[in-house]
FITIMAR-351571 format. One record per residue (C-alpha): x, y, z. Coordinates in nm, 3 decimals. Last residue first. Layout:
% residues N
[[X Y Z]]
...
END
This chain:
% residues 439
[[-2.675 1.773 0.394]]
[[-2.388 2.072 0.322]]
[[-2.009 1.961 0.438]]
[[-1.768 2.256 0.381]]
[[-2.045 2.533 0.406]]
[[-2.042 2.788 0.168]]
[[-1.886 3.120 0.138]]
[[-1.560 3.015 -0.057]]
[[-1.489 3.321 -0.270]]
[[-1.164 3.231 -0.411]]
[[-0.896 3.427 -0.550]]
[[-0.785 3.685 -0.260]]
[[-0.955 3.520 -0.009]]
[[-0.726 3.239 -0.026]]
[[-0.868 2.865 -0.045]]
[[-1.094 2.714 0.090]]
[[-0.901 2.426 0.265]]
[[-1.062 2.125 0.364]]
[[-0.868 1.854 0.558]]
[[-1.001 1.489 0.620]]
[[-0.984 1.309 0.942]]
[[-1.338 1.204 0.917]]
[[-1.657 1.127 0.743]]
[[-1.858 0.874 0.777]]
[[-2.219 0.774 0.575]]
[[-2.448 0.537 0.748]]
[[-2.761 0.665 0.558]]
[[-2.841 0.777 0.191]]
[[-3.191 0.871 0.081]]
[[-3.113 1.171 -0.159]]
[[-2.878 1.462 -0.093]]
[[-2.489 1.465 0.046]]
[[-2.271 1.815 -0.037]]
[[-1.956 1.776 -0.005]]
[[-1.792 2.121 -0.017]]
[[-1.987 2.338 -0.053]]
[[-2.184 2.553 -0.342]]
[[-1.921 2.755 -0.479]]
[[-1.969 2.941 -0.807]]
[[-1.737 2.998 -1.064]]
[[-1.377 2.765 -0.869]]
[[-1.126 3.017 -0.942]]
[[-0.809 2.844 -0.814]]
[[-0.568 2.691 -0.581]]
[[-0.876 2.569 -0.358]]
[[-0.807 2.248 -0.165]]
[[-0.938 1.895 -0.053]]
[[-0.683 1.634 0.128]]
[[-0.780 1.318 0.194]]
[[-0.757 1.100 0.517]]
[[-1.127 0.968 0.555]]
[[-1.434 0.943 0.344]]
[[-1.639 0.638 0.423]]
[[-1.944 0.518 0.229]]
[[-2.215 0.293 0.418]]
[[-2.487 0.466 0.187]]
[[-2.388 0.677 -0.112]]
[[-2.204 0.952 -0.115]]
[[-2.342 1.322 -0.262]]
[[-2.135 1.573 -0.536]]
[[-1.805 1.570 -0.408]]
[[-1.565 1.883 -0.423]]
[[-1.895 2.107 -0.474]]
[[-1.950 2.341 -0.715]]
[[-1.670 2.433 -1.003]]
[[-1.431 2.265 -0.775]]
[[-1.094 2.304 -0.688]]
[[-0.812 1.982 -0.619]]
[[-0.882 1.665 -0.445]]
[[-0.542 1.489 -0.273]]
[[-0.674 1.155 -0.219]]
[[-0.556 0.946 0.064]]
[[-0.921 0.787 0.151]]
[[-1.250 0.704 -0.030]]
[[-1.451 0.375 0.087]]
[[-1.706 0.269 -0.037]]
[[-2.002 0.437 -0.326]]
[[-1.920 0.745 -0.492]]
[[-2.231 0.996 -0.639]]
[[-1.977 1.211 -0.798]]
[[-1.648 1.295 -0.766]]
[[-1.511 1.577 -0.938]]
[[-1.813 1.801 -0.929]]
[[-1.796 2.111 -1.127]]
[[-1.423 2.007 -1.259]]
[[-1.092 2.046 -1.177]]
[[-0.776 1.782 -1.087]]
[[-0.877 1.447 -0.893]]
[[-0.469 1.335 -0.778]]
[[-0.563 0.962 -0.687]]
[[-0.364 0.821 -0.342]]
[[-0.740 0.605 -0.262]]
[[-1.072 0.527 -0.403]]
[[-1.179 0.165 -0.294]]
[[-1.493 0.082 -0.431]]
[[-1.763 -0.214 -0.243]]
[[-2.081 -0.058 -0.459]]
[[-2.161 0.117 -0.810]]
[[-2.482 0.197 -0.891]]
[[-2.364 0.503 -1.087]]
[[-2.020 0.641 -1.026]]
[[-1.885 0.937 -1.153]]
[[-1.431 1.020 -1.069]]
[[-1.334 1.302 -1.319]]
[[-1.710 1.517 -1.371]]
[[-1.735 1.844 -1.576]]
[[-2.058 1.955 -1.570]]
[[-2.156 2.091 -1.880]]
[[-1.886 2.236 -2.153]]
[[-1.883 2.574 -2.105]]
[[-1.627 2.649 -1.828]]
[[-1.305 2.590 -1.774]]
[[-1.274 2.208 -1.724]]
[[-0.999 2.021 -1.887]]
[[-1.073 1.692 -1.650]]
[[-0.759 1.625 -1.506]]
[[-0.690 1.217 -1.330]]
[[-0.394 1.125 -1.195]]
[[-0.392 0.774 -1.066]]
[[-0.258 0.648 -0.755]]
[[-0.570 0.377 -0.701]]
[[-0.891 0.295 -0.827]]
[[-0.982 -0.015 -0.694]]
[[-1.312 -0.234 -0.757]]
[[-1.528 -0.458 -0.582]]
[[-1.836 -0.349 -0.735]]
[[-1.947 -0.186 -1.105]]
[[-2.267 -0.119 -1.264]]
[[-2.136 0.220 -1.375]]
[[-1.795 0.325 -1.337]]
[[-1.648 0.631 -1.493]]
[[-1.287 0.757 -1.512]]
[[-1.310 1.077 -1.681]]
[[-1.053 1.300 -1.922]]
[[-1.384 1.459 -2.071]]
[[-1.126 1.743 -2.186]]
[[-0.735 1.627 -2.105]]
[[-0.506 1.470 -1.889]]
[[-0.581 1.134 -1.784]]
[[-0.265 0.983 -1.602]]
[[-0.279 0.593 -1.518]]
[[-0.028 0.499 -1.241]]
[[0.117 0.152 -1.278]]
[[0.456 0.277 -1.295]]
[[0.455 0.496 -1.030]]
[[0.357 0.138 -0.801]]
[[0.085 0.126 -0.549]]
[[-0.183 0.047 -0.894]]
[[-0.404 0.225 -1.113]]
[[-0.749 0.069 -1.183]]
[[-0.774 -0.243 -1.030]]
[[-1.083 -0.445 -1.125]]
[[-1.289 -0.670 -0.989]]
[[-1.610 -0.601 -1.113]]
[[-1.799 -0.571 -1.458]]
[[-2.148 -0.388 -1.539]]
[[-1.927 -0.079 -1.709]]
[[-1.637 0.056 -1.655]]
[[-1.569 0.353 -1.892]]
[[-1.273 0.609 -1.985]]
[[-1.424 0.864 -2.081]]
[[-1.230 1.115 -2.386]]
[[-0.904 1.302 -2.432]]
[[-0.524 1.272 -2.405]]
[[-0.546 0.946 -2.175]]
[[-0.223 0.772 -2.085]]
[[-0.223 0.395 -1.952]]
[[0.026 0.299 -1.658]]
[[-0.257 0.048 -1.570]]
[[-0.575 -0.096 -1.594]]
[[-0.623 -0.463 -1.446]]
[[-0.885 -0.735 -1.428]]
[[-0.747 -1.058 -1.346]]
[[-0.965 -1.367 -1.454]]
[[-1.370 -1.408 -1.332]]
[[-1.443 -1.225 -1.703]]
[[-1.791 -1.077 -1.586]]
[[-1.805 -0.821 -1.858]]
[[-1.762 -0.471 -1.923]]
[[-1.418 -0.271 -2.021]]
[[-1.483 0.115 -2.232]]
[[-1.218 0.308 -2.370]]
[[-1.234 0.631 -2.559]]
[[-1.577 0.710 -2.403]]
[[-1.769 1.014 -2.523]]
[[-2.016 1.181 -2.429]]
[[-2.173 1.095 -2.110]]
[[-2.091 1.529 -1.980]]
[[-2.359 1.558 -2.260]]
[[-2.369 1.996 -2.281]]
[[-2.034 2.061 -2.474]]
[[-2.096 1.719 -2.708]]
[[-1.762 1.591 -2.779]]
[[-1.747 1.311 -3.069]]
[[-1.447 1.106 -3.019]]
[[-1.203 1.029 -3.326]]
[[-0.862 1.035 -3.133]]
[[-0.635 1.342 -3.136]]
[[-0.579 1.325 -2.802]]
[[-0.373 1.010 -2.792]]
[[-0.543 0.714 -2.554]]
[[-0.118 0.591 -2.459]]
[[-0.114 0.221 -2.371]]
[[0.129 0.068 -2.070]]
[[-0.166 -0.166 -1.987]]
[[-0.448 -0.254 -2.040]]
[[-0.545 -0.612 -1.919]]
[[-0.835 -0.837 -1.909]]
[[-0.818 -1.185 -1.786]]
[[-1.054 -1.479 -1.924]]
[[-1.252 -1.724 -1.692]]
[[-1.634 -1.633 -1.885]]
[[-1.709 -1.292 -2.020]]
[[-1.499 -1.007 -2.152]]
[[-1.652 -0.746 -2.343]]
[[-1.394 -0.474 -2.558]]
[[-1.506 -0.108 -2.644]]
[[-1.202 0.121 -2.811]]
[[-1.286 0.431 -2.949]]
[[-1.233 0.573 -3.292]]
[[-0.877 0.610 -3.430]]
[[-0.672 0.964 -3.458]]
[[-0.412 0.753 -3.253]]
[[-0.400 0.462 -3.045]]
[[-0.045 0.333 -2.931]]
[[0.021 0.032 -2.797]]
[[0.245 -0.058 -2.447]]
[[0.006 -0.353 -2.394]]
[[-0.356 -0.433 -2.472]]
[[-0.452 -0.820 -2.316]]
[[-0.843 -0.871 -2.367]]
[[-0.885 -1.263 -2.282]]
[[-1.152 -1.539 -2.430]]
[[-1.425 -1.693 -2.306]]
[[-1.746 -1.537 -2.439]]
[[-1.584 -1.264 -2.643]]
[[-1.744 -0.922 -2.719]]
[[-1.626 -0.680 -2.964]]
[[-1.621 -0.315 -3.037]]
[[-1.304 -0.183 -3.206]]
[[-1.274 0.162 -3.433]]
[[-1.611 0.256 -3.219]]
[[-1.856 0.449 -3.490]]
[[-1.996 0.850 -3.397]]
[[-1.596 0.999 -3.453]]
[[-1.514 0.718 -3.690]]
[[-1.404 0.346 -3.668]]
[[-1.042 0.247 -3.745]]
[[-0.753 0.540 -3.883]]
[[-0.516 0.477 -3.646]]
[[-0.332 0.177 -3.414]]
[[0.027 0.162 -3.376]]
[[0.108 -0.195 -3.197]]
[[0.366 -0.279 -2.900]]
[[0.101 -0.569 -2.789]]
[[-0.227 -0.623 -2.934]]
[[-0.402 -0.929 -2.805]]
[[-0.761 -0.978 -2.831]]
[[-0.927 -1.315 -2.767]]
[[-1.158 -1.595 -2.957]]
[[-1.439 -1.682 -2.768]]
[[-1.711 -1.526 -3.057]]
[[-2.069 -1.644 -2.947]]
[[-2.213 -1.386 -3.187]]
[[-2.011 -1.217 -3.447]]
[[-1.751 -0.972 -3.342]]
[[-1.599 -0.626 -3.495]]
[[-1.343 -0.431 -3.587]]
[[-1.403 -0.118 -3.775]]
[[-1.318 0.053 -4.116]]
[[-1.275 0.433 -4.192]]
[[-0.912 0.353 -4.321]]
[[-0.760 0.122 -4.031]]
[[-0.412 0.164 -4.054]]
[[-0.259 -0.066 -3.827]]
[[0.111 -0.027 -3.776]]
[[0.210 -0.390 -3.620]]
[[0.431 -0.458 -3.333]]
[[0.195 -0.775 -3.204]]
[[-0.135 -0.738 -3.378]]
[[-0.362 -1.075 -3.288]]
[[-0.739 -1.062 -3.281]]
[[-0.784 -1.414 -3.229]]
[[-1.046 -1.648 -3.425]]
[[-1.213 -1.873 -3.156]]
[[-1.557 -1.866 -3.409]]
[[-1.585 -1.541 -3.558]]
[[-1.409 -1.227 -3.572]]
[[-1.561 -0.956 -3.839]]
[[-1.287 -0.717 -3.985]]
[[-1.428 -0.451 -4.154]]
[[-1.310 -0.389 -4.521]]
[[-0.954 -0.258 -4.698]]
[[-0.801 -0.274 -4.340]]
[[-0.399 -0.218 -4.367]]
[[-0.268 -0.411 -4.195]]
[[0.169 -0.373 -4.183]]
[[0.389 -0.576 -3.961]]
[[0.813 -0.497 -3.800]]
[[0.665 -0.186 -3.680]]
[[0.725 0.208 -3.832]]
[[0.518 0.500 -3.650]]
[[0.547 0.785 -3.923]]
[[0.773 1.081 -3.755]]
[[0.697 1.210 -3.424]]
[[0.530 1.571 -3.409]]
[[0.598 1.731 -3.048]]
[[0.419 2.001 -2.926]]
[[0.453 2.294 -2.714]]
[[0.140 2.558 -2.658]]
[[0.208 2.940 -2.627]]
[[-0.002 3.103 -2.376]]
[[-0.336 3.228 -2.535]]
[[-0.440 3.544 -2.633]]
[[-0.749 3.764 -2.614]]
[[-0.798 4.029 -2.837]]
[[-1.060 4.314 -2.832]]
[[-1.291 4.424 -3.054]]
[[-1.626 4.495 -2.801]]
[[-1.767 4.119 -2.922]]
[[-1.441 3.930 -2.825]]
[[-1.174 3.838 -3.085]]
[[-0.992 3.508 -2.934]]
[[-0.621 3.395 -3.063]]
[[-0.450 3.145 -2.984]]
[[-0.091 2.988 -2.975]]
[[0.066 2.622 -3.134]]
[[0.441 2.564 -3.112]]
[[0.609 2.300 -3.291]]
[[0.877 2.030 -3.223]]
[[0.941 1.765 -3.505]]
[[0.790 1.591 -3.768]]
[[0.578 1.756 -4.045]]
[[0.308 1.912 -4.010]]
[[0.070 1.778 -4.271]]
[[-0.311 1.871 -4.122]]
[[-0.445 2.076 -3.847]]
[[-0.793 2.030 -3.738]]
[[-1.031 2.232 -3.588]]
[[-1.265 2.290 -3.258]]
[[-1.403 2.575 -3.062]]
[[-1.677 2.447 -2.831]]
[[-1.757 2.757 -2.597]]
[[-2.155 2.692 -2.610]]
[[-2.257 2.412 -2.837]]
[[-2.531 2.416 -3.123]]
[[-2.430 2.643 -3.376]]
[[-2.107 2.597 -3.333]]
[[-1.868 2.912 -3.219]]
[[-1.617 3.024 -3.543]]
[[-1.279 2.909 -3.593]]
[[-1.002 3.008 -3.825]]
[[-0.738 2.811 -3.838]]
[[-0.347 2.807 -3.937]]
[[-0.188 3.122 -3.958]]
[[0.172 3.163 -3.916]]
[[0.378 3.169 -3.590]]
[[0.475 2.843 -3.567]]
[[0.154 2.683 -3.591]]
[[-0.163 2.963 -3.502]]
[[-0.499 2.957 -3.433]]
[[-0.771 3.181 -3.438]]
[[-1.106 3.197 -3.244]]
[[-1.435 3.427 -3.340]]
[[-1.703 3.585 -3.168]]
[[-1.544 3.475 -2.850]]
[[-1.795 3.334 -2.590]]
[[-2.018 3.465 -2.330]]
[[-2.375 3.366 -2.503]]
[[-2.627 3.570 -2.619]]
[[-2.589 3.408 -2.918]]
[[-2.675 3.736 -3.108]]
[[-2.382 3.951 -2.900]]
[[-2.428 4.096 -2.566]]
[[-2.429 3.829 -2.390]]
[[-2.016 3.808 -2.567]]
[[-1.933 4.063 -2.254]]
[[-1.723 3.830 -2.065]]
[[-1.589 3.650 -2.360]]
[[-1.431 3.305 -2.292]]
[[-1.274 3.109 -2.593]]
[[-1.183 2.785 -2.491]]
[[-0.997 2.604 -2.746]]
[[-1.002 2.276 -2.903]]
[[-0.759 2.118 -3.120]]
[[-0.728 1.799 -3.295]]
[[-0.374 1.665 -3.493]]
[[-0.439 1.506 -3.786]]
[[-0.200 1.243 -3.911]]
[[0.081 1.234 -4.132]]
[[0.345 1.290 -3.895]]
[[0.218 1.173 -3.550]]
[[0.150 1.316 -3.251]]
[[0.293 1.397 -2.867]]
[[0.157 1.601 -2.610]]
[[0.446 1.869 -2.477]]
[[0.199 2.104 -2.310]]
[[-0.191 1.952 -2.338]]
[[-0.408 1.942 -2.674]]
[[-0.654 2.001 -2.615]]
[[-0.821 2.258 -2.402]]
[[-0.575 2.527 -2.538]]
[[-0.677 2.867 -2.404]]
[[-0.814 3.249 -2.471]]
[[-0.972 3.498 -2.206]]
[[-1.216 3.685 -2.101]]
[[-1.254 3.743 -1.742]]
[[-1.067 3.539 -1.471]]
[[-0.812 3.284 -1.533]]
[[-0.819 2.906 -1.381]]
[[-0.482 2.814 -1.266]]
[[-0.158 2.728 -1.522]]
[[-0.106 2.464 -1.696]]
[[-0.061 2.108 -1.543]]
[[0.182 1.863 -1.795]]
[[0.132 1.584 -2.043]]
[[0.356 1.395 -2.213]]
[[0.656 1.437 -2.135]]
[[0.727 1.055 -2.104]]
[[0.530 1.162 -1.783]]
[[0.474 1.487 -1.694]]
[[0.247 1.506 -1.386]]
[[0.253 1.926 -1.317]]
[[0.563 2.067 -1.106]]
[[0.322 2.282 -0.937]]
[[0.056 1.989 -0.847]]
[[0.344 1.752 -0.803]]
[[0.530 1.972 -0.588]]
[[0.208 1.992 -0.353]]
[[0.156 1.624 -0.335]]
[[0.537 1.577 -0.224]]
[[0.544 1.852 0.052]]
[[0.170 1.670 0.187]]
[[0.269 1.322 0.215]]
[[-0.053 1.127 0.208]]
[[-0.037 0.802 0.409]]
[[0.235 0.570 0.276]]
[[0.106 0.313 -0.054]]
[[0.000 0.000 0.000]]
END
């Protein structure tokens, strides 16, 4: 198990950021009034030559009510590679402070992306400048290249060890009864599925799921089922942030870039994964360990939607994992740790970074966690017989409109709560006039 909390260490981590493989970093606390930002990608994120890279900006205009939307966002968002032109983005018709584009053929090497926001009375807001790194064409010892979707039947394995897959629109699929198993191991996956299509979504009645230091990149989600004695393992995987996930600004559901379910009775494990973007999703399984007591085993999700999400799920641990949900406003409720009908979790040593509610509805036992600002409340309600002991909860930012700190509604009973430290932050950036604990 991992020591108690140690306070100096959790603090240099949150201004030292979590940059692993440099791969992802912290930026820097919530800003007030209008103003211009990267939500994706993340300092020093990684891509690939010859693929798109995504970007999505938050473009926050103060006195955009003013304007036809009615709405306080930028009237227009422009973005920059290298210093030259590269985008032009307008609001969607439909979302509220979702500025999106692609940028196509950069070639390999460092870059530097920065924003620009025009608000509605003329002025310009900037962004900080934005490192990247472009990696030349991912090269393995195998080739696919999809020309139709793949359908497994029978006990047929899935099997890409150190393959480039190049999936071309197509997706990966399973017939019914399939026991076959999945195995891709030190793979490059792109191009499978499509922003509304998973690239793979199969189900095997007896097989194993084993994913292992593999790469998924501007490639639809990934949704495996595991059912019967099998094992299912992620591990050492990077979720890139350019992958083909359709963000809706006002469905905090949408979308998953991984999603485990089953009753496989084998090992269940999800570790040392990295998460540019998207849900990742637990659903009507048990028994897994999400994280781990080793740095290595840590999972970092760093980026909008960056979730973990368990529904349907018992007798599970999520453990020493850092998980950032992009929230700054405008997308709806921005959750990192939701439960629904969960029951017998173990929550412990996870940083929870931003959000309106970074926990929500948790069920067992929470403990060692080091739980940092909140749109509205730290957690949003416990269910009954949960404990919530030894964690740390803090304000080091703008938070938009405190409403406690836990806050506990509904029919629950038999909930505990002690040893825990709640800091509200300094009066000179955060108006914390609520209660700390509101039933």
């Amino acid at each position: 198990m991992r020591p108690t909390i140690a306070i100096p260490l959790l603090l240099l981590c949150l201004l030292w950021g979590a940059q692993r493989s440099g791969r992802c970093e912290f930026e820097t606390p919530h800003k007030e009034g209008s103003f211009c930002r990267f939500k994706c990608p993340g300092p020093g994120m990684h891509f690939s030559e010859g693929l798109p890279v995504r970007v999505f900006i938050d473009g926050i205009d103060q006195g955009g009510w003013q304007s036809k939307r009615a709405k306080m966002e930028a009237q227009v968002v422009r973005v920059y590679l290298d210093g030259q032109l590269a985008a032009t983005v307008d609001p969607q018709p439909e979302g509220y402070n979702y500025f999106e584009t692609s940028l196509k053929d950069i070639k390999a090497g460092p870059h530097v992306l920065t924003a620009e926001s025009t608000n509605f009375d003329k002025s310009i807001s900037k962004s900080d400048p934005l490192p990247i790194v472009v990696d030349p064409s991912a090269k393995r010892d195998q080739n696919v290249d999809l020309k139709e979707d793949l359908m497994l039947k029978g006990s047929a394995h899935l099997a890409w060890e150190n393959t480039v897959v190049k999936g071309n629109g197509f997706k990966v699929r399973s017939a019914p009864g399939w026991t076959g198993s999945v195995s891709v191991r030190g793979s490059f996956v792109s191009g499978l599925g499509s922003l509304t299509e998973p690239g793979i979504d199969v189900k095997t009645s007896g097989g194993s799921v084993n994913i292992e230091k593999s790469i998924f990149e501007a490639t639809g989600a990934v949704f495996v089922q595991a059912d019967g004695a099998g094992t299912m393992a992620v591990i050492d995987s990077e979720f890139r942030a350019s992958n083909l996930i359709k963000f809706v600004a006002s469905d905090p559901g949408k979308s998953p870039v991984f999603r485990a379910s089953g009753s496989a009775s084998g090992e269940k494990v999800f570790q040392g994964n990295r998460i540019g973007a998207g849900i990742v999703c637990f659903d009507n399984t048990g028994g897994w360990l999400i994280g781990g007591d080793r740095d290595e085993e840590s999972n970092i999700l760093n980026g909008p939607r960056c979730v973990i999400w368990l529904t349907n799920c018992k007798n599970s641990r999520v453990c020493g994992n850092l998980i950032r949900h992009d929230y700054h406003g405008g997308w709806s409720q921005g959750l990192n740790l939701a439960c629904e009908n969960c029951n017998s979790l173990v929550a412990e040593h996870n940083i929870i970074w931003h959000g309106s509610w970074p926990v929500q509805s948790f069920a067992g036992e929470f403990r060692y966690n080091l739980v940092v600002n909140s749109g509205h409340n730290w957690i949003r309600t416990l269910l009954t017989g949960s404990k919530v002991h030894h964690n740390l909860f803090i304000h080091v930012s703008h938070g938009g409109g405190i409403n406690s700190g836990v806050w506990m509604y509904k029919d629950q009973k038999d909930v505990v709560l002690f040893n825990n430290t709640m800091d509200g932050g300094d009066t000179n950036f955060q108006a914390f006039n609520a209660p700390f604990i509101e039933i």
